[in-house]
Backbone as numpy.savetxt, mean C-alpha at the origin, in Angstrom:
# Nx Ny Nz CAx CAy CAz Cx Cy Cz
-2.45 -11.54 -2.87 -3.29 -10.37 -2.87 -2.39 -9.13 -2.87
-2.95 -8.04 -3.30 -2.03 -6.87 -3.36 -2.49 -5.79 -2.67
-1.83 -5.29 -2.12 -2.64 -4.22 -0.79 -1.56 -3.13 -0.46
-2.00 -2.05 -0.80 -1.43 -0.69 -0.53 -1.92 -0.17 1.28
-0.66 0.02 1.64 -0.60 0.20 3.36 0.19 1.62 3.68
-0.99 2.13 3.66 -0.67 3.70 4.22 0.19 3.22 5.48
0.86 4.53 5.68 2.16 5.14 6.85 1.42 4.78 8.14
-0.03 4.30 8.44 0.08 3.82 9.85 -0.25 2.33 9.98
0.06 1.68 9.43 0.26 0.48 9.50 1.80 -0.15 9.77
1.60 -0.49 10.43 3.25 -1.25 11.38 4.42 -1.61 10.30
5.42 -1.67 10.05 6.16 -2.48 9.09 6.19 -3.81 9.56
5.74 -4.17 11.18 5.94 -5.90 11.08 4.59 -6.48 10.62
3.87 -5.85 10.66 2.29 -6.34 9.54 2.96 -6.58 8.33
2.89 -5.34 7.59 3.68 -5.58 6.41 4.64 -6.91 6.08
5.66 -6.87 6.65 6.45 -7.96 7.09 5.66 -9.08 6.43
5.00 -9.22 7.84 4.44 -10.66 8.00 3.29 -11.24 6.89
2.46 -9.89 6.59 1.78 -9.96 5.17 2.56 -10.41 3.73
3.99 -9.97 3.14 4.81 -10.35 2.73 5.09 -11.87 2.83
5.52 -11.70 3.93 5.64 -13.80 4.22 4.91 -14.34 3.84
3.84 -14.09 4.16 2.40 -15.30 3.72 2.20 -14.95 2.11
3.08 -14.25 1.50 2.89 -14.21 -0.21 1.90 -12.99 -0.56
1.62 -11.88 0.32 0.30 -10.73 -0.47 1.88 -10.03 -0.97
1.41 -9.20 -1.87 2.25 -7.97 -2.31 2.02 -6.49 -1.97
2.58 -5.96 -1.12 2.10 -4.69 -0.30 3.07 -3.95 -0.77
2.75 -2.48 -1.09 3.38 -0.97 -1.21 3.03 -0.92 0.20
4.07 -0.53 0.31 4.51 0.49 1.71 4.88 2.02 1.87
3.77 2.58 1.72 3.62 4.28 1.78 4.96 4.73 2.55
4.88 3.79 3.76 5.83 4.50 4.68 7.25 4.38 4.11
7.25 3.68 3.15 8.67 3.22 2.22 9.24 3.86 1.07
7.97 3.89 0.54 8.10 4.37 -1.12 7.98 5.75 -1.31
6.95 6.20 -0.55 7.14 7.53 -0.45 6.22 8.18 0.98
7.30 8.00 2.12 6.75 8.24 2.68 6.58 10.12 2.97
5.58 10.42 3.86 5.55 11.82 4.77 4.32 12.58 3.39
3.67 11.86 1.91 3.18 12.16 0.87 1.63 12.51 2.05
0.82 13.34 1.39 -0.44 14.21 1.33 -1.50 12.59 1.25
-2.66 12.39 1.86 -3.52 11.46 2.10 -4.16 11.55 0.26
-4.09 12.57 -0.62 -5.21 12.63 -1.85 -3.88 12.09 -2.35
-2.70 12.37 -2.35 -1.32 11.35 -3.07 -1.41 9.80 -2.72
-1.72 9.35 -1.55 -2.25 8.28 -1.28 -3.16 7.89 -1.89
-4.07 8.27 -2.18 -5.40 8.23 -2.80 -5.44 7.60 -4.60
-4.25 8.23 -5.14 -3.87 8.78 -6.27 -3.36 7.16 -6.40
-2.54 7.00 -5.40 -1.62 5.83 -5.97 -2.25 4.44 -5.87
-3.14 4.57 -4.55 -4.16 3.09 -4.72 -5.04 3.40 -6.03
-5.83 4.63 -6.51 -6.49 4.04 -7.70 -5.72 3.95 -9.27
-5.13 4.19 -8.85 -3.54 4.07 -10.29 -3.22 2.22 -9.89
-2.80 1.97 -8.52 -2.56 0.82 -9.14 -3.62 -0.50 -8.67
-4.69 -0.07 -8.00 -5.56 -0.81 -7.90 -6.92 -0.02 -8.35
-7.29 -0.38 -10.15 -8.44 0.61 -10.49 -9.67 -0.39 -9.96
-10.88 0.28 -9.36 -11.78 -0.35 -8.92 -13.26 -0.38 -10.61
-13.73 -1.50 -10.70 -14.47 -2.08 -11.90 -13.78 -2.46 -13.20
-12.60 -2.60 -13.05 -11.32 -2.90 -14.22 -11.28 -4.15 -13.87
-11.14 -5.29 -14.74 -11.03 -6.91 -14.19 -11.48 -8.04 -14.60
């Protein structure tokens, strides 16, 4: 599964989500300290909702 994890989510979630095989962006990684509508921007860029 693929799941975009805004800056308050733990990195050992992340982590451990990783282990079990999901594929997570990590806001707090990639770009973290970014504006919540930049967040916004990047889950529907890479997860478009009715595309599938």
């Amino acid at each position: 599964m693929r799941l975009l994890a805004d800056e308050n989510i733990p990195i050992l979630a992340i982590e451990l989500l990783r282990r079990n095989g999901h594929d997570v962006l990590a806001i707090a990684v990639s770009t973290p300290s970014i504006c919540d509508d930049d967040v916004m921007l990047i889950g529907s860029s890479l997860f478009p909702v009715g595309k599938g």
